[in-house]
DRENRO-54035 format. One record per residue: residue in three letters; x, y, z of N, C-alpha, C, CB in turn; chain. Coordinates in Angstrom, 1 decimal. Glycine has a CB too. Example, Ala and Ser with C-alpha at 12.3 -4.5 7.8 and 13.67 -1.06 7.14 Angstrom:
! DRENRO-54035
+-----+--------+--------+--------+--------+--------+--------+--------+--------+--------+--------+--------+--------+----+
!  aa !    n_u !    n_v !    n_w !   ca_u !   ca_v !   ca_w !    c_u !    c_v !    c_w !   cb_u !   cb_v !   cb_w ! ch !
+-----+--------+--------+--------+--------+--------+--------+--------+--------+--------+--------+--------+--------+----+
! ala !   13.2 !   -5.7 !    7.8 !   12.3 !   -4.5 !    7.8 !   13.2 !   -3.3 !    7.8 !   11.3 !   -4.5 !    9.0 !  A !
! ser !   12.8 !   -2.2 !    7.1 !   13.7 !   -1.1 !    7.1 !   12.9 !    0.0 !    7.9 !   14.1 !   -0.6 !    5.7 !  A !
+-----+--------+--------+--------+--------+--------+--------+--------+--------+--------+--------+--------+--------+----+
This chain:
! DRENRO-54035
+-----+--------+--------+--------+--------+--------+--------+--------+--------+--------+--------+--------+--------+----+
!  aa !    n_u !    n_v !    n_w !   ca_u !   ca_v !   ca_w !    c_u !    c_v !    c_w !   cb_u !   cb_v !   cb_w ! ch !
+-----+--------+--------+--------+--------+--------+--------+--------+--------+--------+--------+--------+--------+----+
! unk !  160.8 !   20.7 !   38.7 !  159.9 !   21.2 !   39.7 !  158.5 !   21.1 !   39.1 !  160.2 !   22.7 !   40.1 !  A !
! unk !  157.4 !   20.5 !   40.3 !  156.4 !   20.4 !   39.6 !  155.3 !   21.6 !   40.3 !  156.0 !   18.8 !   39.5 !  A !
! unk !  154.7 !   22.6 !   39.7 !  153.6 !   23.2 !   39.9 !  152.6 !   22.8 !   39.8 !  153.6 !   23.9 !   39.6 !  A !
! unk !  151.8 !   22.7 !   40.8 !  150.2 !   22.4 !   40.9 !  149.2 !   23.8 !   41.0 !  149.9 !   21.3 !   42.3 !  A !
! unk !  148.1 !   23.4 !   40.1 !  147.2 !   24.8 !   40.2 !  146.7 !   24.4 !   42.1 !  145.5 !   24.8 !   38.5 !  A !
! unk !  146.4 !   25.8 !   42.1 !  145.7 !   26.1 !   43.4 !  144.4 !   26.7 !   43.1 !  146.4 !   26.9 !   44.3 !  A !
! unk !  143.4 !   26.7 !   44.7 !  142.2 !   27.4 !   44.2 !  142.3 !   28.7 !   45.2 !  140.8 !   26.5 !   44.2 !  A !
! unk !  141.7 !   29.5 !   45.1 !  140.9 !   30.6 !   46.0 !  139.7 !   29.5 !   46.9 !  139.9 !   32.0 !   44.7 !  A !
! unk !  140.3 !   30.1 !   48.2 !  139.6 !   29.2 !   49.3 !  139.2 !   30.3 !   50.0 !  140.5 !   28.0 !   50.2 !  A !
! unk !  139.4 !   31.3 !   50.1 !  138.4 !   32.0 !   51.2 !  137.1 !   32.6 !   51.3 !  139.0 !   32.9 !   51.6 !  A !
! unk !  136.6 !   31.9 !   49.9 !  134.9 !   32.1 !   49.9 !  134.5 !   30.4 !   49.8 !  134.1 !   33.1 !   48.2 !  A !
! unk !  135.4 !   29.7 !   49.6 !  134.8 !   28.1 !   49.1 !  134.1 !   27.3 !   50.7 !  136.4 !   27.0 !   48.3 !  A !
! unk !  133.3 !   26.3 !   50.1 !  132.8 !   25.9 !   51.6 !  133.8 !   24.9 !   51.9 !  131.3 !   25.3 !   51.9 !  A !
! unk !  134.1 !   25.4 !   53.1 !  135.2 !   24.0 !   54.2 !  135.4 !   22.9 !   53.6 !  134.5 !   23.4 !   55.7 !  A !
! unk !  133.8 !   22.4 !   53.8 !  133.3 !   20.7 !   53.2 !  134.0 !   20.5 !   52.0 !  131.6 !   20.4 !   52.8 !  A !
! unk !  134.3 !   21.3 !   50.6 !  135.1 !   21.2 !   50.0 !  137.0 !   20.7 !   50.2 !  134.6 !   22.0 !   49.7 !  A !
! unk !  137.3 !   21.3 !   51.0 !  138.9 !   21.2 !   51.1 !  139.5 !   20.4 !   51.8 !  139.6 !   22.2 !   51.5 !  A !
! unk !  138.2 !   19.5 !   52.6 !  138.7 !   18.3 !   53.3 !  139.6 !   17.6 !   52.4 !  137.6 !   17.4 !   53.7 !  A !
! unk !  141.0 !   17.4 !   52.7 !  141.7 !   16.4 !   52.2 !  142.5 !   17.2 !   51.2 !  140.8 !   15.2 !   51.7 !  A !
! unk !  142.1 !   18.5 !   51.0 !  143.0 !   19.0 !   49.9 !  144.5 !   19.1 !   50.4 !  142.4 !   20.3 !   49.4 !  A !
! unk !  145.7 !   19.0 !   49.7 !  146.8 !   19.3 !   49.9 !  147.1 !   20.9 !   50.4 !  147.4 !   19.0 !   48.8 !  A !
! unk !  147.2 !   21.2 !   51.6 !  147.7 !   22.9 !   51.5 !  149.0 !   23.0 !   52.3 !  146.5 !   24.2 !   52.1 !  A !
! unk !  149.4 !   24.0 !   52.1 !  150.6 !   24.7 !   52.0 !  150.8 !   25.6 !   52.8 !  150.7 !   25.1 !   51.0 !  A !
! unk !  151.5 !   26.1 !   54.1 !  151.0 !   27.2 !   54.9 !  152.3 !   27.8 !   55.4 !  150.0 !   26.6 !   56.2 !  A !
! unk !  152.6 !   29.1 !   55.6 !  153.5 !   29.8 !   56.2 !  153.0 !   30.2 !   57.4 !  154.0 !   30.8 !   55.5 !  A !
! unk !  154.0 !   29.9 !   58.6 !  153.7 !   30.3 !   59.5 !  154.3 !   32.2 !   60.0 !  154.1 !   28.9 !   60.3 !  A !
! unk !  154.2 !   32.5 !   60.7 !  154.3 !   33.8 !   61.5 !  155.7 !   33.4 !   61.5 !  153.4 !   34.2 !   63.1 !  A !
! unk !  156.7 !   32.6 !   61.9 !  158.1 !   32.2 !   62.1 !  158.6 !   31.9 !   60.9 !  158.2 !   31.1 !   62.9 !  A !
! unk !  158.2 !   31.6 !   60.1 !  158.9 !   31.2 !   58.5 !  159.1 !   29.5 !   58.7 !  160.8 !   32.3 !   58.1 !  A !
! unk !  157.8 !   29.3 !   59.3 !  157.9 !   27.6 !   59.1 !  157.2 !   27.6 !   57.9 !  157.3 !   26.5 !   60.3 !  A !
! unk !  157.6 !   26.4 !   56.8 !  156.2 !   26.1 !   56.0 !  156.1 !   24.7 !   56.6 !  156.2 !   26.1 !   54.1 !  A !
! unk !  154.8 !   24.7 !   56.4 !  154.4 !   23.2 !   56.8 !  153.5 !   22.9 !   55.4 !  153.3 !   22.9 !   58.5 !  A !
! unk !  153.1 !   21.8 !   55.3 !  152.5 !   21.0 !   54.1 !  152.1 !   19.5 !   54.5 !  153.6 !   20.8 !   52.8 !  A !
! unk !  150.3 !   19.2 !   53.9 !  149.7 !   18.4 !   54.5 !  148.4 !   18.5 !   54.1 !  149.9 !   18.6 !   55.6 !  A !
! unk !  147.4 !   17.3 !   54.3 !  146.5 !   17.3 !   53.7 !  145.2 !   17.9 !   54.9 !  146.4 !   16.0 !   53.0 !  A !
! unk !  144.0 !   18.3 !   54.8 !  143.2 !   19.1 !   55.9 !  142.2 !   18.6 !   56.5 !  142.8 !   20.1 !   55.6 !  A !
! unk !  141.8 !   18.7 !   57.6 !  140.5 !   18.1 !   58.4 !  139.6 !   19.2 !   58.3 !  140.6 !   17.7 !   60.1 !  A !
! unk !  138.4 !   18.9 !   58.5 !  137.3 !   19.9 !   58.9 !  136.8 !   19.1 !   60.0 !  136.2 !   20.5 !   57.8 !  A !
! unk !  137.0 !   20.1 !   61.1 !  136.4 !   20.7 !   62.3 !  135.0 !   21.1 !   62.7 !  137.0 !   21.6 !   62.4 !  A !
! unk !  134.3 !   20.7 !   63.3 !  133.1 !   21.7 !   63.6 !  133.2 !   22.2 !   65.5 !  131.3 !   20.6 !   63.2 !  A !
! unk !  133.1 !   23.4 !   65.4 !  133.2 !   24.1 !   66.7 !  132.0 !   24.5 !   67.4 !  134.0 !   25.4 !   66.5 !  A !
! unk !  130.9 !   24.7 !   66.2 !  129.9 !   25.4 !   66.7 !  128.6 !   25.3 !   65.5 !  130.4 !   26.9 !   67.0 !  A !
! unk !  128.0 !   25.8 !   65.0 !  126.9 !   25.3 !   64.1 !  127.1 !   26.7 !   63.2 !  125.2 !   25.0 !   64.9 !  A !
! unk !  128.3 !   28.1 !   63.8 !  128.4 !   28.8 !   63.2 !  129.8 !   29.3 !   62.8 !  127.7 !   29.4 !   63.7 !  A !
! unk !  130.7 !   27.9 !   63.3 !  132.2 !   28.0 !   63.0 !  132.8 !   27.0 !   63.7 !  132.9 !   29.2 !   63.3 !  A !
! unk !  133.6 !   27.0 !   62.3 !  134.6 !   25.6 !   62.0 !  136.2 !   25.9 !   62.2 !  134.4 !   24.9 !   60.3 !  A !
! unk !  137.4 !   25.4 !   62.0 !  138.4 !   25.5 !   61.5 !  138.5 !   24.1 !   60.8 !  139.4 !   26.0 !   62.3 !  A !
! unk !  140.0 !   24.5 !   59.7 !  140.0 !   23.4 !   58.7 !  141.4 !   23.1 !   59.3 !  139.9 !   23.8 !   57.1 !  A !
! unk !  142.0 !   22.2 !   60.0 !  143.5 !   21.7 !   60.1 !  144.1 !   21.1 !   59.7 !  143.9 !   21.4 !   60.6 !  A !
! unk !  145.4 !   20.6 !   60.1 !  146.3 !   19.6 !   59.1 !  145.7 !   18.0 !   59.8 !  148.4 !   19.8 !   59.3 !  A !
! unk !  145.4 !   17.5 !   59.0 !  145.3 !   15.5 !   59.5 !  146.8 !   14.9 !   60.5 !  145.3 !   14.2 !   57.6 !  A !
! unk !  146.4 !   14.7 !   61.1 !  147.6 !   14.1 !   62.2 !  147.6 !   15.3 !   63.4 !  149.6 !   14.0 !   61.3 !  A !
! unk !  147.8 !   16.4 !   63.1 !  148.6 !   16.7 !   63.6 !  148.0 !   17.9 !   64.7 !  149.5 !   17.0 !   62.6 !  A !
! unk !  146.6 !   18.6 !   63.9 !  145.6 !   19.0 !   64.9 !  146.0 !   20.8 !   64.8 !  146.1 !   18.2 !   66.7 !  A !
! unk !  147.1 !   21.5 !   64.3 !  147.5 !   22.5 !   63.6 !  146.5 !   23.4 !   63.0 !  148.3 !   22.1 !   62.7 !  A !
! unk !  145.6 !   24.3 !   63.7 !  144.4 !   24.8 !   62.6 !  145.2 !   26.0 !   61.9 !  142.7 !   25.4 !   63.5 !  A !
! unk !  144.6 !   25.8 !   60.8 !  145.3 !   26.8 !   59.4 !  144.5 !   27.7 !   59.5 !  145.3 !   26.4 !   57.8 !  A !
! unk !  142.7 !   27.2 !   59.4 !  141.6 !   28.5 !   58.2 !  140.8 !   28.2 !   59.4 !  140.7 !   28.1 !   56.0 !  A !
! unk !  140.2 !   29.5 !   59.4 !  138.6 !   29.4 !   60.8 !  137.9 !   30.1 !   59.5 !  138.5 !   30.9 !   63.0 !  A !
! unk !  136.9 !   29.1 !   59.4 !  135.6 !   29.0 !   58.9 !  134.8 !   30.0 !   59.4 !  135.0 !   27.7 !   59.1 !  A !
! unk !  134.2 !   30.8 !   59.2 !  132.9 !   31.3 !   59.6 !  131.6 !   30.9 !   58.3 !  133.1 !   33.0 !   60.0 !  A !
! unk !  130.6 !   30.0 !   59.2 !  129.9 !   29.5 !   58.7 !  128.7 !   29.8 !   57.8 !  129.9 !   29.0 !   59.3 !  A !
! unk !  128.1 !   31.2 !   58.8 !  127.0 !   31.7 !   58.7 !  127.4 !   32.7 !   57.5 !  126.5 !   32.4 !   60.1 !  A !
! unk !  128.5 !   33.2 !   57.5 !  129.0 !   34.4 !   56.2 !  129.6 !   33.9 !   55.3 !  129.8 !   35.5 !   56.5 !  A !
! unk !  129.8 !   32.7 !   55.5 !  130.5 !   31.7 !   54.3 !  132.1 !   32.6 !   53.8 !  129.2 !   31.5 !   52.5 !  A !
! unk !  132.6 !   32.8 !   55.0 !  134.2 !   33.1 !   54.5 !  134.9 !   32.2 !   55.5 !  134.8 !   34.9 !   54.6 !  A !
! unk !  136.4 !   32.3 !   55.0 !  137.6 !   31.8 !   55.7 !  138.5 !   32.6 !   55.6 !  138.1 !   30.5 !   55.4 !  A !
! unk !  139.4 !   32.1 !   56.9 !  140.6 !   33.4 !   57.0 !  141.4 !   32.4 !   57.9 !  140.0 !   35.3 !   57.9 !  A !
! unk !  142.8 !   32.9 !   57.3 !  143.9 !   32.0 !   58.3 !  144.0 !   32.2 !   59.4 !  145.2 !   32.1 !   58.1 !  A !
! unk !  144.4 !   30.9 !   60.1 !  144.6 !   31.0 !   61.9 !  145.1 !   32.0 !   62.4 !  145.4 !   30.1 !   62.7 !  A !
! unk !  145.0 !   32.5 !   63.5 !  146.7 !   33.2 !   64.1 !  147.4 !   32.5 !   64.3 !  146.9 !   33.8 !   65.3 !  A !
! unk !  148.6 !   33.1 !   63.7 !  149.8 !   32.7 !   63.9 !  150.1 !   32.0 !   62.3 !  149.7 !   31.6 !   65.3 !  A !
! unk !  149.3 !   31.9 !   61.1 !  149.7 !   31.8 !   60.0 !  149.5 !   32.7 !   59.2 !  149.5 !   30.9 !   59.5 !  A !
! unk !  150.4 !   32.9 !   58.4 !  150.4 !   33.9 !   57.5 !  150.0 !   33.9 !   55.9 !  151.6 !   34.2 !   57.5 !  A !
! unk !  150.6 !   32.8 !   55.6 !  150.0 !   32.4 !   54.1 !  149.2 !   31.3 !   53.8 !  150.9 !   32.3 !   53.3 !  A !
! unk !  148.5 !   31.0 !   53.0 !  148.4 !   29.9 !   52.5 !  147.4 !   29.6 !   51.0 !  147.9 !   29.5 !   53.7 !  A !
! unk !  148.3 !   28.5 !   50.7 !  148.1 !   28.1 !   49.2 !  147.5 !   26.6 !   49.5 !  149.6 !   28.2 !   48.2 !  A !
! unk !  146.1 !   26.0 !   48.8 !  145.3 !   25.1 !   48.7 !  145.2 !   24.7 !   47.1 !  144.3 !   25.5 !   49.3 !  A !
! unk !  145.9 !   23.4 !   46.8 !  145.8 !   22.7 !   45.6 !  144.8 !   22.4 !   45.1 !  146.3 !   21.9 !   45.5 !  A !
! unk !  144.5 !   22.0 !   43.4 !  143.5 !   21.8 !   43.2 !  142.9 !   20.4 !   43.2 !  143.4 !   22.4 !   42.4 !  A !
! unk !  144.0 !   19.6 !   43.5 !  143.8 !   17.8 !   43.2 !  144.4 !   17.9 !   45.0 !  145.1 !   16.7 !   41.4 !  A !
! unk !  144.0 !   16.1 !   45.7 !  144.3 !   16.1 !   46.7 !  144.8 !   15.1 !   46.5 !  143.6 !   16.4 !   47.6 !  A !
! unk !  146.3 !   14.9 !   47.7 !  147.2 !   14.1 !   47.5 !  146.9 !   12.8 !   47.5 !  148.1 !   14.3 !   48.4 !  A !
+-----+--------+--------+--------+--------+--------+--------+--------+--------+--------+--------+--------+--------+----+
């Protein structure tokens, strides 16, 4: 088994984690795994989702520079190298 470091993403900017590998539990005990889009919604919030598939994980708020998981997920882990 291989472990990869992860980072703390809920102060980092969005623009960073484009493309990063993350890791997400859902509310159901799905994991899904995949690399991430950034979104722009508004000039004051984004979400970050999975590529393909349109799934938003993290809502950006832009103006206060935090992120917080979607509804409907529960966890999530963001690597430090991207696939």
């Amino acid at each position: 088994m291989t472990v990869q470091t992860h980072m703390a993403w809920r102060y980092r900017n969005p623009a960073d984690l484009i493309g990063r590998r993350c890791i997400a539990l859902t509310g159901m005990d799905v994991t899904l795994d995949g690399p991430l889009d950034l979104i722009r919604l508004s000039p004051v919030h984004a979400v970050l989702k999975y590529r393909g598939i349109g799934l938003h994980v993290i809502d950006c708020d832009l103006r206060h520079h935090t992120n917080k998981t979607s509804d409907g997920i529960r966890a999530v882990v963001i690597t430090e190298s991207k696939p």
